[in-house]
N, C-alpha and C positions, 0 to 999 in steps of 0.2 A: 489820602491814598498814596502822593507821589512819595512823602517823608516816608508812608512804609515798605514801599520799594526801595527807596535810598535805604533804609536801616538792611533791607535783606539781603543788599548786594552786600554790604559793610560786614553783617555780620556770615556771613560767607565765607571771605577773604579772613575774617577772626579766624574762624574753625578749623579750615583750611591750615593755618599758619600752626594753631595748637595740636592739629591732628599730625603732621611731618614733624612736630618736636617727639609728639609719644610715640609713635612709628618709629623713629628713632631710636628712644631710646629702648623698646622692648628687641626691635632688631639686633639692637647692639648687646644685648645683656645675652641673646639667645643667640650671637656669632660668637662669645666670651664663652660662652659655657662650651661652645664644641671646640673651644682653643684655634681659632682663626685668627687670633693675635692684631697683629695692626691692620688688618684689613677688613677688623669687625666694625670701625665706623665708618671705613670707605662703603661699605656693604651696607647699613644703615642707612647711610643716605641717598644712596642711588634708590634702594628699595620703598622708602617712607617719600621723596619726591617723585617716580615712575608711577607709585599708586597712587597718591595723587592727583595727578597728571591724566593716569585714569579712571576715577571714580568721576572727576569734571567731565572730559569728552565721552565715559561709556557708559552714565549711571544707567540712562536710560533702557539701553538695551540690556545691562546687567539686570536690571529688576524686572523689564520683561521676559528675560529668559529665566527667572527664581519662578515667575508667576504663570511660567506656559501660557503666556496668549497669545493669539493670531490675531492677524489682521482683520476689520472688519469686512465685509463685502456686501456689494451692492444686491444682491440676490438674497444674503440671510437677513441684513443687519437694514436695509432701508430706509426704518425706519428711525433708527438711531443718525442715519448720516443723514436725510431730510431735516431731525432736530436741529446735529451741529450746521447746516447752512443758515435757517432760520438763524440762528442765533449770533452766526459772526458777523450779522448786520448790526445788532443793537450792543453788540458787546467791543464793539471800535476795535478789533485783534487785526492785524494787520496778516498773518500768518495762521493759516487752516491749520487747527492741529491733526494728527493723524489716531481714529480711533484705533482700537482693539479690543478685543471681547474674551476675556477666560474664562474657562468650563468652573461652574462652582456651583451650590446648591444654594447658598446665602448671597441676597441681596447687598452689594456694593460695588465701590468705584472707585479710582486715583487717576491722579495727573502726573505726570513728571517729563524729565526734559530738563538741560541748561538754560532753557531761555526760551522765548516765545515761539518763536522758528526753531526751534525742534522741541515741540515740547507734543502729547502724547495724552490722550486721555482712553483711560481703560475701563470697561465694564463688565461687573461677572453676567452669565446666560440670564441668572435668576433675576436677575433686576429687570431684561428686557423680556422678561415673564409675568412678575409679580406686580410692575410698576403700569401705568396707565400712561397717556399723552405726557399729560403734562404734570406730572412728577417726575416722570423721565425727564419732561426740559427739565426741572428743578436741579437735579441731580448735573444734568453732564454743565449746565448755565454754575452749576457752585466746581466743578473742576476746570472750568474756562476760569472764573476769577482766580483759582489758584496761579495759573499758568499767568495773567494779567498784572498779577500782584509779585508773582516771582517768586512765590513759595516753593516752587517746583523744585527749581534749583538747588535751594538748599535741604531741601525734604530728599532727594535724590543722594545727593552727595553724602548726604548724613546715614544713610539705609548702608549705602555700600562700606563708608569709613567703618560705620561701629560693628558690622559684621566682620570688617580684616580684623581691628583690634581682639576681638573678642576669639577669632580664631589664632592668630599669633600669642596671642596670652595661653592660651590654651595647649599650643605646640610647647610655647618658653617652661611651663611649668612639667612638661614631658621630657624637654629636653635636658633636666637636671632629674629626672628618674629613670631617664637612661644610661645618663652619664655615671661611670666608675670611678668613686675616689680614691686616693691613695692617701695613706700617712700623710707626706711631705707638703698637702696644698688645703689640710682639713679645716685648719681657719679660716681661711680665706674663702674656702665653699661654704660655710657654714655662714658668712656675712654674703655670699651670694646668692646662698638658697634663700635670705631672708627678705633678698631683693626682691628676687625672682616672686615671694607668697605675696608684697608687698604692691606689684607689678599686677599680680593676677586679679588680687581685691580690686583696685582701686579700678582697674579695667572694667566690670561689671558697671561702677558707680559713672564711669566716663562713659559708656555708653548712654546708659540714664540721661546723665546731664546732656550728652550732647543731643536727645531729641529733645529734652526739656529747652533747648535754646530755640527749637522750634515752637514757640509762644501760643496757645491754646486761642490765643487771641484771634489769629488766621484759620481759624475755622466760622466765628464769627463774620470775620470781615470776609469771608467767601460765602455764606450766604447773606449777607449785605450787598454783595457783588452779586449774586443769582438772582434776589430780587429786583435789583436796578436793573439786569439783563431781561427777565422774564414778568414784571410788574405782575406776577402771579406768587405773593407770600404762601398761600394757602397748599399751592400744591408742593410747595416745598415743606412746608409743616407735615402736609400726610405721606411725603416722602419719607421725610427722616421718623416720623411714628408710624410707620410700617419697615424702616428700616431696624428699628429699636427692637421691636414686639419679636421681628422673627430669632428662632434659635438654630436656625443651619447652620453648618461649620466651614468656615473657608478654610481648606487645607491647606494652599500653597501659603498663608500666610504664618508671619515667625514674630520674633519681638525686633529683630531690625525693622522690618518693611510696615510693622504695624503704626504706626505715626501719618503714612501716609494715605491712609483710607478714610473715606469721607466719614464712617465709624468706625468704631474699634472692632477690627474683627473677632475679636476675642469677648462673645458674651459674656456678662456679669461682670465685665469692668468696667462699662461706660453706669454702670450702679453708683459705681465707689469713683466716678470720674474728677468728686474735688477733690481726691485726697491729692498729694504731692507730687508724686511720679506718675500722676495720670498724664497719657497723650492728648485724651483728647476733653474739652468738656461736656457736661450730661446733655442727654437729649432736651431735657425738660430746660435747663437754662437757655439751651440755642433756641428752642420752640420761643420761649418766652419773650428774648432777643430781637425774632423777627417777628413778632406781634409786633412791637413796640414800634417796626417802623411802618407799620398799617397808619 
């Protein structure tokens, strides 16, 4: 477990480093098109390191404010916070995380946070409806491992990064069909327009890969971690196969933030979850998984 903490912090600081290069350069091709001249890489870089800067300190509350949730309270949610104390006895967390609860009709959950001490676990209404004791432990004891293992962090920073990209790709390719050319510079637009199509593909695919670096493998290893927390496998099994079965739709959820739910909010993907660009994997192999350690 500590080697894949150490890998998470490592491959973190990767991302991070690959995300200010492409930030970068789409900044820079989309201050060149509006003719900002030499002060379209000064402009590039302030903006590709400031967002940065803050997807690390804000993801958290960036993706609570995407997901509309509030805090949980002692009066509605009781028995969700009775769970997390139970739980942060056997789960060694040094740092209570702080729940929240969004309005949805589909049963699910996420963690997020930079780090253990701020780190944040969320639950739609429907799960503290549909779910019983102790599938509920199940549920928020596999969002404690994520936070334990340090998934968070990077699961965070990666929801907010591939959503900038994905919209500055989308201005940059605006920005050259708003721009008027003339005679005099129709070469030179014509190797920039090609940039620019060149820029907007690959951004699709960099999003992809960059949740893809989020390893399917940490959804495993988070209910490994749920059942070491909760020595209850089973109610974790009829958590995630009634999480499976249901077909409600989480609205607040997108393709950035989808990586980070304990399933894919997006029914009839977690079907097709071996193929390649799946986030998450099948239900059936996680069930299977945590048989194995009965």
């Amino acid at each position: 477990m500590y080697q894949d903490i150490k890998r998470n912090k490592i491959k973190t600081g990767f991302i991070i480093s690959i995300y200010i290069v492409v930030i970068t350069l789409i900044i820079y091709y989309i201050c060149y098109a509006l003719d900002f001249g030499i002060f379209s890489i000064i402009i590039a870089l302030i903006v590709s390191i400031a967002s940065a800067w803050g997807s690390y300190y804000y993801s958290d509350k960036i993706v609570l404010s995407i997901n509309r949730a509030r805090p949980a309270t002692e009066e509605e949610n009781k028995k969700l916070i009775n769970i997390l104390d139970a739980l942060m006895v056997s789960s060694g967390l040094q740092h209570k995380p702080k729940l929240y609860v969004m309005d949805s009709n589909q049963p699910n959950a996420f963690a997020t946070g930079r780090d253990p001490e701020h780190s944040v676990i969320c639950v739609t209404t429907a799960l503290l409806d549909k779910l019983d004791y102790y599938e509920l432990e199940g549920v928020v004891a596999h969002e404690m491992g994520h936070i334990k293992n340090y998934d968070i962090r990077l699961s965070a920073i990666l929801t907010v990064m591939v959503g900038l990209v994905i919209i500055l790709s989308d201005f940059f390719s605006r920005a050259f069909l708003w721009r008027r050319f003339d005679d005099d510079n129709r070469g030179s637009n014509g190797i920039m327009v090609l940039i620019s199509l060149i820029l907007l593909v690959l951004a699709g695919f960099f999003g992809k890969l960059m949740k893809l670096a989020i390893s399917r493998k940490r959804e495993f290893m988070a209910d490994a971690t749920a059942v070491e927390f909760t020595r209850n496998p089973d109610a974790l099994i009829s958590a995630l196969t009634k999480l499976d079965s249901d077909s409600s739709k989480l609205e607040q959820a997108n393709n950035s933030t989808e990586n980070m739910y304990i399933v894919s909010p997006f029914k009839g993907k977690q079907k097709k979850a071996n193929n390649w660009f799946s986030t998450h994997p099948s239900i059936e192999d996680r069930i299977e998984a945590i048989k194995n350690l009965k």
